[in-house]
C-alpha positions as CSV (number, residue, x, y, z in Angstrom):
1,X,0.0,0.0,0.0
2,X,1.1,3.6,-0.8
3,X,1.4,6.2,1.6
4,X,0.9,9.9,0.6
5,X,2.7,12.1,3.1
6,X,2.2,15.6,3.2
7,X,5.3,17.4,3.3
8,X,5.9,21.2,3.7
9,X,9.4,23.4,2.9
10,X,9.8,25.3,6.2
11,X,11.5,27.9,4.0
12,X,8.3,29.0,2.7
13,X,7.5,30.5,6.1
14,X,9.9,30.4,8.8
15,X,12.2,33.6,9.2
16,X,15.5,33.3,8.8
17,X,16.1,36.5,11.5
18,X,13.4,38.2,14.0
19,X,14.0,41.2,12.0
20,X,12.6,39.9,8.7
21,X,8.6,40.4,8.1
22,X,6.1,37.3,8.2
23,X,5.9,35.7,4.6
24,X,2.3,35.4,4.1
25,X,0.9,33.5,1.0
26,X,-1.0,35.5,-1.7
27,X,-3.6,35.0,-4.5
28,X,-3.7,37.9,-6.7
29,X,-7.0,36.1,-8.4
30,X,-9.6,38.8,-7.8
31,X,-12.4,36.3,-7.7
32,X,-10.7,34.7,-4.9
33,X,-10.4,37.7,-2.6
34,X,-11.8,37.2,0.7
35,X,-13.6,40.9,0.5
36,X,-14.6,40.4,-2.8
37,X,-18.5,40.2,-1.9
38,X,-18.2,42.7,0.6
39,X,-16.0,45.2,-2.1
40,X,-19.4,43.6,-4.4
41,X,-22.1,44.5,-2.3
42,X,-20.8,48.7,-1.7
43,X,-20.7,48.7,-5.3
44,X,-24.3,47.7,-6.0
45,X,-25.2,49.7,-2.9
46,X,-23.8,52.8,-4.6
47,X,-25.2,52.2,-7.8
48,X,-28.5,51.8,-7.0
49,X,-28.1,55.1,-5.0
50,X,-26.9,56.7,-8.0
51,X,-29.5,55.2,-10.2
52,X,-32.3,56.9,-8.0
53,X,-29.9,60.3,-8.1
54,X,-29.8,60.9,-11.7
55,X,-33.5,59.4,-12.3
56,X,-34.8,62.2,-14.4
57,X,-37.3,60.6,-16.6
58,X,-38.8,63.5,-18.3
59,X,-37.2,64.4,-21.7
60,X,-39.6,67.2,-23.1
61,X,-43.3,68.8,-23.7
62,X,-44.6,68.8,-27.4
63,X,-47.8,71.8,-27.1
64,X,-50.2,73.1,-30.0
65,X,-53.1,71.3,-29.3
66,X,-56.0,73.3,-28.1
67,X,-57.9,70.7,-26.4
68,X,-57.2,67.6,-24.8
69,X,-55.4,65.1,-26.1
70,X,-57.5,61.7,-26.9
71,X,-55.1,59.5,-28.7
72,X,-51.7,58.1,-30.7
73,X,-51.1,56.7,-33.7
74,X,-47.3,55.3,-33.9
75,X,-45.5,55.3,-37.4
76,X,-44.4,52.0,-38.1
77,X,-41.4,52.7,-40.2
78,X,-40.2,55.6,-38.7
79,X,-39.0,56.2,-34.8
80,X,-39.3,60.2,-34.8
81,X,-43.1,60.4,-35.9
82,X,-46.0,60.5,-33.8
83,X,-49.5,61.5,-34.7
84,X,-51.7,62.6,-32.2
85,X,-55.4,63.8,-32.2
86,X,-57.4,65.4,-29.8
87,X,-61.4,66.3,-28.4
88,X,-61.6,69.1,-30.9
89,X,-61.0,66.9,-34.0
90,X,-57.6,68.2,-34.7
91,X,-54.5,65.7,-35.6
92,X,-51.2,66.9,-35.3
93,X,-47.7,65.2,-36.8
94,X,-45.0,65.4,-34.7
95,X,-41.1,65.5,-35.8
96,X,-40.1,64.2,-32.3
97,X,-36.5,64.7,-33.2
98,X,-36.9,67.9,-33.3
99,X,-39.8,68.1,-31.0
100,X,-42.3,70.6,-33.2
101,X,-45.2,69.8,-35.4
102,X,-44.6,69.6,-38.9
103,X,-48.5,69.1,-39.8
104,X,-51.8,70.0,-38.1
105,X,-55.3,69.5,-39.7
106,X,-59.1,69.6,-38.9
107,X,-59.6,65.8,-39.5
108,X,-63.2,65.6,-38.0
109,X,-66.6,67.3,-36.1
110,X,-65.9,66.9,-32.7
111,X,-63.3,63.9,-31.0
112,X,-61.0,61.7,-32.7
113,X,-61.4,58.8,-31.4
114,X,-58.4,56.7,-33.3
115,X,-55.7,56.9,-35.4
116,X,-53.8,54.2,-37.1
117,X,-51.1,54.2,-40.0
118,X,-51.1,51.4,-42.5
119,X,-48.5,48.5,-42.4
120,X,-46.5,50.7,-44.8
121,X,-47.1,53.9,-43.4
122,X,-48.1,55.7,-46.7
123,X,-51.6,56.0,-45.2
124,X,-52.9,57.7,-42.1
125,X,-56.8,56.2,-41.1
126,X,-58.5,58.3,-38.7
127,X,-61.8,57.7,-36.8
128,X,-64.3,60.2,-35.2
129,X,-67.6,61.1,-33.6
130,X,-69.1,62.4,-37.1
131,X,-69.2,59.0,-38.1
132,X,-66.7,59.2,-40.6
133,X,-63.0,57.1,-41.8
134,X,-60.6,59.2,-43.3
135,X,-57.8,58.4,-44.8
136,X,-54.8,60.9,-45.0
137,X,-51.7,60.5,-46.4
138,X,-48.6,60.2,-44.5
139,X,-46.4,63.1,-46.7
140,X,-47.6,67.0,-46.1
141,X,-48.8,68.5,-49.1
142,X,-47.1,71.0,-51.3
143,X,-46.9,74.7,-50.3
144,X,-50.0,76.4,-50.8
145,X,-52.5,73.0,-50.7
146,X,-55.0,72.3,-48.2
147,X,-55.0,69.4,-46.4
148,X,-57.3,67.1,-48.0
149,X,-58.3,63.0,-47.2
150,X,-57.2,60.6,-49.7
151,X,-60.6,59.0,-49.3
152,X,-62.9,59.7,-46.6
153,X,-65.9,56.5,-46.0
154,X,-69.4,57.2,-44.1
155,X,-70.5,54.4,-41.7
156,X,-73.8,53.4,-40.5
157,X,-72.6,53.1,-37.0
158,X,-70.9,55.3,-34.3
159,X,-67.1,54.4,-34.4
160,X,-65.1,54.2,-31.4
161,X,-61.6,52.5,-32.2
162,X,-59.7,51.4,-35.3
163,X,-56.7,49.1,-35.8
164,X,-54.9,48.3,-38.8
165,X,-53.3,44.6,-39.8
166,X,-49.9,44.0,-39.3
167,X,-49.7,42.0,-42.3
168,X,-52.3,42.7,-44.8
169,X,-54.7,45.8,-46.0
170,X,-57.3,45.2,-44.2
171,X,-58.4,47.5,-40.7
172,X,-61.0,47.3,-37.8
173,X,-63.3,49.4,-36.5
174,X,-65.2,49.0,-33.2
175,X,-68.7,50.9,-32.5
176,X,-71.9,49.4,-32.3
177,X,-70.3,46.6,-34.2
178,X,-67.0,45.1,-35.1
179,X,-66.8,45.6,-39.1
180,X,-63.6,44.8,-40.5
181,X,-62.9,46.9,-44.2
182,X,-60.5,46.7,-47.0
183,X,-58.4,49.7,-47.7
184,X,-59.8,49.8,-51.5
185,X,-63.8,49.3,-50.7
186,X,-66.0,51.9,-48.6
187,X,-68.0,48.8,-47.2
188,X,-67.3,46.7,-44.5
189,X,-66.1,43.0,-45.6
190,X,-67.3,41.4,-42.3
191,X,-69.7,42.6,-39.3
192,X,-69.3,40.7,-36.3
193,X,-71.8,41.7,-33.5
194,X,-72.4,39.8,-29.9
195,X,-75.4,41.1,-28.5
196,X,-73.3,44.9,-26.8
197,X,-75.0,47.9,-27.2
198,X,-71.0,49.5,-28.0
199,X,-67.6,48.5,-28.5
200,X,-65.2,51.0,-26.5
201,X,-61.6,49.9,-28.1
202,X,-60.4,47.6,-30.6
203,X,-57.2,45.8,-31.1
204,X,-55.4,43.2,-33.9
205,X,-52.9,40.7,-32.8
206,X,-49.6,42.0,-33.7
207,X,-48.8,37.9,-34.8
208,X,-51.5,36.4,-35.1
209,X,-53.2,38.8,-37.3
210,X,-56.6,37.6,-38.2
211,X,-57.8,37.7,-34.4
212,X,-58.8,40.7,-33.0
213,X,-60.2,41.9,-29.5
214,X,-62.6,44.3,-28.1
215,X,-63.6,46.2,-24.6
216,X,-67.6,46.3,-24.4
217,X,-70.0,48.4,-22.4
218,X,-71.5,45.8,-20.5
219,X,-68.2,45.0,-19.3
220,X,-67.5,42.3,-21.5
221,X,-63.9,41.9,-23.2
222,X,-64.6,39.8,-26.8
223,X,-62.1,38.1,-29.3
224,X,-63.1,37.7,-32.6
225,X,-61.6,36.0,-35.8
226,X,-61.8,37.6,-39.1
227,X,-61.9,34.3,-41.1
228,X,-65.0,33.2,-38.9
229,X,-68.7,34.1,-39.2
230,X,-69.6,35.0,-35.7
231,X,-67.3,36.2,-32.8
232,X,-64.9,33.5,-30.8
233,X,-65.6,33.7,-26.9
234,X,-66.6,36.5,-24.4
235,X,-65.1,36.8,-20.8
236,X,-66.9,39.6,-18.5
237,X,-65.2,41.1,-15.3
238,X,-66.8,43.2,-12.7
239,X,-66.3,46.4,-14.1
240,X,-65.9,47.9,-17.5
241,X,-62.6,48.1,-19.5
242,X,-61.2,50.7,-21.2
243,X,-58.1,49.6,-23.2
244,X,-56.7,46.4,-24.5
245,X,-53.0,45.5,-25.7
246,X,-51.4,42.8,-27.0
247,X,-48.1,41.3,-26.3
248,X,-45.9,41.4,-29.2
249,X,-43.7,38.4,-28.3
250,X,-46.2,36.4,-26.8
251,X,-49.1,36.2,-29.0
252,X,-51.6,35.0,-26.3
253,X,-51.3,37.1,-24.2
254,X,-53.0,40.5,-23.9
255,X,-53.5,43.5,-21.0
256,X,-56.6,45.1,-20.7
257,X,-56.8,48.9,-18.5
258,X,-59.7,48.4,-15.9
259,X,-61.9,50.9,-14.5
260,X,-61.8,49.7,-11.2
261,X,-58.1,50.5,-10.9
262,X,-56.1,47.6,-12.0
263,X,-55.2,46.1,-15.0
264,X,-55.4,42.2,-16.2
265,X,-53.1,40.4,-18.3
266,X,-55.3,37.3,-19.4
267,X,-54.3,34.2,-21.5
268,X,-56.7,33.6,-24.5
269,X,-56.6,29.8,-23.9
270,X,-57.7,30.3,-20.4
271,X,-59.9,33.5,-19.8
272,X,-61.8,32.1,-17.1
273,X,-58.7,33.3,-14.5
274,X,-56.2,36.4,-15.3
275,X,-53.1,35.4,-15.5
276,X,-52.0,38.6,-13.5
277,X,-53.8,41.6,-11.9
278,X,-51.6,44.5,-11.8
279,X,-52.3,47.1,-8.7
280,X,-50.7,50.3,-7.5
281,X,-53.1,52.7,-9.5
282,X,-55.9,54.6,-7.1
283,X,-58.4,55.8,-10.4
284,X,-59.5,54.2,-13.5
285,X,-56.7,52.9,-15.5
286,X,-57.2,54.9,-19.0
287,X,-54.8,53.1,-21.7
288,X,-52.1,50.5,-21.7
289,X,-49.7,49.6,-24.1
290,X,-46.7,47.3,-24.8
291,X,-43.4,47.6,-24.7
292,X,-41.6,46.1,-28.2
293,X,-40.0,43.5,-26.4
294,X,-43.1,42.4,-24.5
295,X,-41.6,42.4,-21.4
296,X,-42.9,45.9,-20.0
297,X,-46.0,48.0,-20.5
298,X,-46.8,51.0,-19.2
299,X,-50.5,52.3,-18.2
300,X,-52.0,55.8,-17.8
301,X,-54.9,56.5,-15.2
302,X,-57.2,59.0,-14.1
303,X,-55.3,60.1,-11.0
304,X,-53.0,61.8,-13.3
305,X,-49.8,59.2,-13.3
306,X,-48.0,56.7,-15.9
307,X,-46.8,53.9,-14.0
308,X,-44.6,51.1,-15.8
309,X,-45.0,47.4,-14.5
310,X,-43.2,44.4,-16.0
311,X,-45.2,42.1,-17.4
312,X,-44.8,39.3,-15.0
313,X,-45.5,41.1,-11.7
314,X,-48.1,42.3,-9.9
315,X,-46.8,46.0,-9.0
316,X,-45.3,48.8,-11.0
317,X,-41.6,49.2,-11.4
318,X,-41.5,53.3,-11.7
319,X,-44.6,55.8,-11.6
320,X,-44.2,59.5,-13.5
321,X,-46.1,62.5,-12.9
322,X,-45.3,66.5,-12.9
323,X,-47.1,68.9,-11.2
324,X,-48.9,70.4,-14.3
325,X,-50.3,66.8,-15.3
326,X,-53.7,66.1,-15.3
327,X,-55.6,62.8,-16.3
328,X,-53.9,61.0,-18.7
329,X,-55.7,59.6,-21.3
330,X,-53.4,58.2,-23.8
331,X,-50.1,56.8,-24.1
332,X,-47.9,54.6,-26.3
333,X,-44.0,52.7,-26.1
334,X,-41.5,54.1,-28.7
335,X,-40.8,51.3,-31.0
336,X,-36.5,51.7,-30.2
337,X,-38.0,50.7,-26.5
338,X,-36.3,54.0,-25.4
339,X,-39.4,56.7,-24.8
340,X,-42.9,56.7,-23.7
341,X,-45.8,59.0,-24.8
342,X,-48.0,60.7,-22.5
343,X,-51.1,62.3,-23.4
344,X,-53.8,63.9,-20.9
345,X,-56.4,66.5,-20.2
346,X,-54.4,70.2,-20.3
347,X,-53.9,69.8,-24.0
348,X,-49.7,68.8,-23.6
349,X,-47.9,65.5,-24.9
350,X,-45.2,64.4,-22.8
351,X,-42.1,62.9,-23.9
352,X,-40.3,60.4,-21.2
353,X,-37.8,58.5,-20.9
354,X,-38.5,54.3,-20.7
355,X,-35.9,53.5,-18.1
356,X,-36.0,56.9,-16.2
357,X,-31.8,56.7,-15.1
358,X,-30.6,56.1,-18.7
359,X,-27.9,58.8,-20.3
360,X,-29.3,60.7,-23.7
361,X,-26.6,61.3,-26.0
362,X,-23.5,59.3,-27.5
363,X,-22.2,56.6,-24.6
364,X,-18.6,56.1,-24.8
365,X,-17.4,51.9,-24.9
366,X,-15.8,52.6,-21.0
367,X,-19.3,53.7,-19.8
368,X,-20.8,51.2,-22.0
369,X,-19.1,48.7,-19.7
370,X,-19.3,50.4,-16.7
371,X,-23.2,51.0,-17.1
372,X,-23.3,46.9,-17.9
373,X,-21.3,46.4,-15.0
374,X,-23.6,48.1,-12.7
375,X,-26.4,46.4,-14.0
376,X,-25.3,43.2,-13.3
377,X,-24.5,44.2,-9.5
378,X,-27.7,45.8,-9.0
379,X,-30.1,42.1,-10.4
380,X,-27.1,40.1,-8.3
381,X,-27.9,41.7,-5.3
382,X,-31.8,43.0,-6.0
383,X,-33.4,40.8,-3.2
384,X,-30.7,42.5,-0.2
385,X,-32.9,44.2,2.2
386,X,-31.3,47.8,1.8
387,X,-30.7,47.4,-1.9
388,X,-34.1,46.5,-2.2
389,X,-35.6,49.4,-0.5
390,X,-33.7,52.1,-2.0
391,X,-34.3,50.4,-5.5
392,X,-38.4,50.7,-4.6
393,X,-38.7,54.3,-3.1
394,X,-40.7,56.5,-5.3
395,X,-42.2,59.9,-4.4
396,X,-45.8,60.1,-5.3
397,X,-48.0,63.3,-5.2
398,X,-49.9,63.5,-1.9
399,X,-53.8,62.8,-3.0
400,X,-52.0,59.6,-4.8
401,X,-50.8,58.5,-1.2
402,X,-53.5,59.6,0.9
403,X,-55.8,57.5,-1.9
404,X,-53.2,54.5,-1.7
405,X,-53.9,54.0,2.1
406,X,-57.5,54.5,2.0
407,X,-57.6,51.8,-0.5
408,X,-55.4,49.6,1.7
409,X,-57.8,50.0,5.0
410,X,-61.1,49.5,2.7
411,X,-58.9,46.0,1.5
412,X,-58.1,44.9,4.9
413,X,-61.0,45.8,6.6
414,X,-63.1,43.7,3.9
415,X,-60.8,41.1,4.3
416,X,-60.9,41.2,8.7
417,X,-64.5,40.8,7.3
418,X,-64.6,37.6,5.5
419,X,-62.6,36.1,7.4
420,X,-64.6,36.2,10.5
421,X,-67.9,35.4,8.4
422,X,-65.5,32.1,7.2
423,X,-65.0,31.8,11.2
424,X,-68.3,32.0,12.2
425,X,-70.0,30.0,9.3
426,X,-70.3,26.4,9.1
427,X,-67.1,25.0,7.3
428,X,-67.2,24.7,3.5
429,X,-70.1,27.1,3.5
430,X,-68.1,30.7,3.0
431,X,-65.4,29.1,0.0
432,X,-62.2,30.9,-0.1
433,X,-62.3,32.9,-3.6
434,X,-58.4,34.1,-4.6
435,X,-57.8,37.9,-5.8
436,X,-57.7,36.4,-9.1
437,X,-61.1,34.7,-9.4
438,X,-63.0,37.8,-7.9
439,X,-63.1,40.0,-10.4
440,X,-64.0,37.8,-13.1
441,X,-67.6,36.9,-13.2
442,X,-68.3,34.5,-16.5
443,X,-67.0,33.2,-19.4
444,X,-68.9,32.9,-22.3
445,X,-68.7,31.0,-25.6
């Protein structure tokens, strides 16, 4: 049998005189140094602080509307244009490079109520209450023209909402009924109808682009499919919805805006239970929309914030308001994934940026790295207690956090509530219903 015997030089580390120093043994691998997570952890500390320090999300104001503003239409070819279109029928362009407004027309009698480009942006569609489509064209006309529709169609119904196909011609509008029209006929191919007395807002599947969703009055939210005769299934919440959005990387997925504060992120093949309910707002929730990777969104609401949530969670990652802001009513996610719209009551659109401590401007390859250094530190230590809680402190105006605790007594007292009915009850008899399942009342097909 061998024997290994462990042997050691005393050279290594006896001293030859008293006079000598200690020979200690070193490893210059950084990854091995016994402060490393400590030296780690003051670094994430300090730039999570610094992230909150230069947090200044708001970029810029775009004004010339005279009323309020009522919706967005996003180019799909180009980053720096915006249309917008507001209560007094007027649609302005926006050159949001330069932050003006190259073009601003009458488009209709009283409000617009939607805007969409076509797939190629050539055409601009426009909806309002005078019952009319027009379509505008996307290049200002010559010096000395009027601005005049390229074609401009009369419906039978009210319209409410419009939404163009990603992929084909074809565009939705939402009213009294869903009708579903071809860019070269002034009649509806298709009218799909479910029994709703109006049909608030209407939205195509970014992938899957013959189905199609709406938000009813009688708080119903309905999908439809072009290709079929009569509309797919029906799910109906508590209260009424006002906005619906898909996600653009997961094609089953959509968020609708809620009047009673939250929003829902259902699954089409299961709309009997949301997949998510999103809190934190304290007034109807007014729009939503997507992110271009489908991983954020970010909602506007009556008590005059924008709040961004991630998709997957159940309470909003930043909130933005100003002083001057009043309810929002519209906004909309930059396709670069860089800026979000605001649009609300005093007649201004808002220009902000999507993550709110980002440097504008030309990033040098050192800060590049620096900036993805950070990052990393800050999601490697994002559940520490202190990193945590200086990473989730927002200021919110005062009526938003006297209305936030309110909220929270009315949700604990009404659950202190139920659960002494439950107590008090014979057992089985008071079920337990989860947050999810409440606000959901039927399903229909």
């Amino acid at each position: 049998m061998k024997v290994k015997m462990i042997s050691r030089n005393p050279d290594n580390y006896v001293r030859e005189t008293k006079l000598q120093q200690h020979k200690v043994p070193r490893n210059y691998d950084p990854a091995l140094h016994p402060l490393e997570g400590a030296r780690e952890y003051v670094r994430a500390l300090n730039a999570t602080k610094l992230d909150r320090v230069f947090a200044k999300p708001f970029v810029c104001n775009l004004s010339g509307h005279r009323d309020g503003v009522a919706c967005f239409g996003k180019h799909p070819k180009l980053l720096s244009t915006l249309a917008t279109g507001a209560y007094d029928g007027e649609v302005r362009i926006w050159d949001l490079a330069n932050r003006t407004s190259v073009r601003s027309f009458v488009a209709h009698d009283g409000y617009v109520r939607g805007i969409a480009y076509a797939r190629n942006g050539e055409r601009l569609f426009t909806v309002g209450d005078d019952k009319t489509i027009k379509v505008w064209s996307s290049q200002a006309p010559d010096v000395g023209q009027e601005e005049e529709p390229v074609n401009t169609i009369l419906s039978r119904h009210i319209l409410h909402g419009i939404s163009h196909n990603r992929k084909d011609n074809s565009f939705a509008t939402c009213g009294e009924v869903c009708a579903i029209w071809d860019e070269k006929h002034n009649d509806p191919i298709k009218t799909l109808k479910w029994g709703v007395d109006t049909l608030h807002t209407i939205s195509y599947n970014p992938v899957e682009t013959n189905v199609l969703a709406c938000c009813a009055s009688d708080r119903s939210i309905i999908l439809y499919d072009q290709r079929e005769a009569q509309p797919l299934r029906k799910v109906v919440l508590t209260m009424k919805s006002n906005k619906l959005a898909w996600n653009p990387m997961e094609a089953f997925n959509f968020t609708v805006a809620n009047e009673d504060c939250n929003l829902y992120t259902f699954d089409t093949r299961k709309l009997r239970t949301p997949l998510k309910v999103h809190f934190d707002h304290v007034s109807a929730v007014t729009d939503v929309d997507y992110a271009p990777t489908g991983q954020e969104f970010v909602s506007a609401s009556y008590d005059k914030t924008v709040r961004i949530y991630n998709a997957h969670q159940s309470h909003s990652r930043d909130i933005y308001h100003t002083k001057r802001m009043q309810h929002v009513v519209c906004v909309a996610w930059s396709l670069d994934n860089r800026y979000i719209f605001s649009g609300s009551d005093e007649m201004n659109v808002r220009m902000w940026k999507a993550n709110a401590s980002e440097k504008l401007g030309i990033i040098r390859p050192r800060e590049r790295a620096n900036f993805n250094y950070q990052e990393a530190l800050k999601e490697k230590y994002a559940a520490h207690p202190q990193i945590k809680r200086i990473a989730r402190h927002r200021q919110v105006p005062r009526h938003v956090l006297n209305a936030q605790r309110k909220m929270r007594m009315v949700k604990d007292k009404e659950l202190v509530k139920e659960a002494n009915v439950r107590k008090h009850s014979k057992k089985g008899k008071v079920p337990f219903v989860s947050e999810k399942k409440k606000h959901v009342l039927r399903e229909d097909v």
